[in-house]
C-alpha positions in Angstrom: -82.5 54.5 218.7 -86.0 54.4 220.2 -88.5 53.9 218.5 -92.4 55.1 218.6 -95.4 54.6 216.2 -98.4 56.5 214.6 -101.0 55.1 213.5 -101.9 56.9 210.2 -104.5 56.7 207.0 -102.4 55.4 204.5 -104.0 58.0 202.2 -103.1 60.7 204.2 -99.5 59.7 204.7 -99.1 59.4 200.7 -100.2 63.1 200.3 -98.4 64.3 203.1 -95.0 63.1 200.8 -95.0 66.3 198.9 -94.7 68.6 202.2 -92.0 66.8 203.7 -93.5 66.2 206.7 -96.7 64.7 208.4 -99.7 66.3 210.6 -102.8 65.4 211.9 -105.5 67.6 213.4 -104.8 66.8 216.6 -101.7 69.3 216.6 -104.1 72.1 215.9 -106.8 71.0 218.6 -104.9 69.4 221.3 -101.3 70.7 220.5 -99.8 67.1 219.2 -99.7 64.0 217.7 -100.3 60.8 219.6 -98.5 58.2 219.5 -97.6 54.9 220.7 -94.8 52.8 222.1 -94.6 49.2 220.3 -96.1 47.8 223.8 -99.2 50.6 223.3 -99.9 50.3 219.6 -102.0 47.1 219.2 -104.1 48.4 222.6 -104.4 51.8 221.1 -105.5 50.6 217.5 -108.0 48.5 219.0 -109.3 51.1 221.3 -109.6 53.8 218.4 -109.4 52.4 215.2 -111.4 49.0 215.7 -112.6 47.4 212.1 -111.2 50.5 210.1 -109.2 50.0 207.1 -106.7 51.6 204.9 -104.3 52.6 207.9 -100.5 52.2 208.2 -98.0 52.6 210.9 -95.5 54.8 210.7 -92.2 53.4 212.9 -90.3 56.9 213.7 -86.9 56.9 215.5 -87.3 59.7 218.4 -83.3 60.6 217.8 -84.7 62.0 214.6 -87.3 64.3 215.3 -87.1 67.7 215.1 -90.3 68.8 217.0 -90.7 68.1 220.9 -91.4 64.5 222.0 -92.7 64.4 225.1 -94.1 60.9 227.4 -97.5 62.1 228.9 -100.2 60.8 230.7 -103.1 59.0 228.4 -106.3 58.0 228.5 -108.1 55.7 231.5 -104.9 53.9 231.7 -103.2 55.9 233.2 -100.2 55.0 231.1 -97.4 57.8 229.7 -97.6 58.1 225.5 -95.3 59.8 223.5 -96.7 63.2 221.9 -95.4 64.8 219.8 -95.5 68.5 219.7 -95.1 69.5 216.0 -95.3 68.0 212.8 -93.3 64.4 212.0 -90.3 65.2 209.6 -90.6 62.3 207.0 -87.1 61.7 207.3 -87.6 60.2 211.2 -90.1 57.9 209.9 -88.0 54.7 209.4 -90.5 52.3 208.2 -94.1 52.7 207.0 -96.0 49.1 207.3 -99.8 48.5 206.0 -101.7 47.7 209.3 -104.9 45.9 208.7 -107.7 45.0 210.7 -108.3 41.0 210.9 -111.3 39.8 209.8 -113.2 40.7 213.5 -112.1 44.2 213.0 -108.9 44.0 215.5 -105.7 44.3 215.1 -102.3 42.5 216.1 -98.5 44.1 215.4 -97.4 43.3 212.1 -95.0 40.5 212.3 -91.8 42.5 211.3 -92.4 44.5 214.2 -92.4 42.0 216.6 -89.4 41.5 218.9 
């Protein structure tokens, strides 16, 4: 089971529980949703989502996702992130955790996440 991670508005995920499943509007501009491997997310939240609150992360197994995955390149980094070509199917999220900025606005992985 591998897993990957969104990083969401909490607000959005709540309303997306009706539907079944999750978007963002990167699917309709770009063609997917980004996402994160658990080494990526911390880097990735800090890059994009520095001092914002009211986010969670969604922790989605990849054996349970029925759009396309696929691991391209990102970013200045140069590194390969898991996209996801179609909407998340809520039942491949496995875990949805409240992920809070610290008090300078950054952000560390929740401890339950950590290996």
């Amino acid at each position: 089971m591998a897993m990957i991670f969104h990083i969401a508005p909490k607000d959005k995920w709540l309303k997306s529980r009706s539907k079944g499943q999750y978007s963002e509007e990167s699917l309709q501009s770009e063609g997917f949703i980004h996402c994160s491997t658990a080494e990526q997310v911390v880097a990735t939240a800090n890059r994009h989502y520095k001092g914002q609150d009211g986010l969670v992360l969604l922790n989605i197994d990849t054996s349970d996702i029925v759009s396309v995955i696929a691991y391209e390149k990102g970013g200045d980094s140069g590194e390969d992130y898991p996209h996801i070509f179609g909407p998340i199917n809520h039942d491949a999220v496995k875990d949805v955790i409240d992920f809070p900025a610290s008090s300078d606005g950054t952000f560390v992985l929740p401890a339950s996440q950590k290996s």
